[in-house]
Legacy VTK file of the C-alpha trace (Angstrom):
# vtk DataFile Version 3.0
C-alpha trace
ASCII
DATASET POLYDATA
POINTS 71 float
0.000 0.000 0.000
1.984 2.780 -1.187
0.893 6.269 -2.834
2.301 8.446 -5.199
3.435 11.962 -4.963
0.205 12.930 -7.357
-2.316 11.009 -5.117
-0.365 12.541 -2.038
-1.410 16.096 -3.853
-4.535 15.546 -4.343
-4.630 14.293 -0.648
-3.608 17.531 0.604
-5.350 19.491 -1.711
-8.751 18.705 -1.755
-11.168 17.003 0.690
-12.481 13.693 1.379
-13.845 11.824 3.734
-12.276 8.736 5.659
-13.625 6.549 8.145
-10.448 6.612 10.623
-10.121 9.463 12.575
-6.360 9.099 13.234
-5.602 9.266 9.346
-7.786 12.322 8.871
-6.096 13.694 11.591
-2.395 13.359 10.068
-4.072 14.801 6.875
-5.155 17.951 8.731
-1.854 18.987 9.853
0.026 17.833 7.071
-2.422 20.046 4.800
-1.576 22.754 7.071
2.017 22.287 6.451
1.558 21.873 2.717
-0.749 24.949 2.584
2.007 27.220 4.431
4.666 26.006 2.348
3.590 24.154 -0.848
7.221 22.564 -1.974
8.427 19.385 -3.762
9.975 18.626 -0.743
6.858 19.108 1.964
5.074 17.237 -0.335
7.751 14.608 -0.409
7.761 14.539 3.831
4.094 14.197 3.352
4.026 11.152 1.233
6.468 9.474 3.066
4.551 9.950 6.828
0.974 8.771 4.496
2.929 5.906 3.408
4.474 4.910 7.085
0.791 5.035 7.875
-0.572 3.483 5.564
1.222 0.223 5.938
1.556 0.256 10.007
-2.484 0.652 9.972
-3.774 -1.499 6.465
-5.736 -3.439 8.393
-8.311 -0.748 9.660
-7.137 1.303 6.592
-9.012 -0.981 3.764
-12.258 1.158 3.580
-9.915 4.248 3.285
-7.740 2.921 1.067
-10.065 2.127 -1.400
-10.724 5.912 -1.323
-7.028 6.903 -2.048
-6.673 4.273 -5.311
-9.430 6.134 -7.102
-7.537 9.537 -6.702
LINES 1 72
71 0 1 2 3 4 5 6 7 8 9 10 11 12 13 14 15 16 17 18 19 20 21 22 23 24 25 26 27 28 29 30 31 32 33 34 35 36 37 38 39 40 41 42 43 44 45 46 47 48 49 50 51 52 53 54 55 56 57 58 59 60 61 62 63 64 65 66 67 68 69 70
């Protein structure tokens, strides 16, 4: 379960709704972070900590990750 830097974009740049409350909390501040400073390499930092996530939690994350695929 791994992302790309576009789906990591579109992550942080639009909105959508997920079931688990600790992934849309990491998206909240990383959108914050991305929306102060909107680099190759924030976005980078941010696709890397979605991906860490994404594979420690893939069991609750299935729903969720379904969502991510189609972006």
């Amino acid at each position: 379960m791994k992302i790309t830097s576009q789906q990591a974009e579109k992550l942080l740049s639009e909105n959508h709704s997920f079931s688990q409350l600790g992934f849309s909390m990491m998206l909240t501040r990383l959108k914050r972070l991305y929306a102060d400073e909107p680099s190759n390499e924030i976005l980078e930092k941010a696709m890397n900590e979605i991906n860490i996530f994404l594979d420690k939690f893939k069991g609750v994350l299935k729903n969720d990750y379904e969502i991510i695929t189609k972006l």
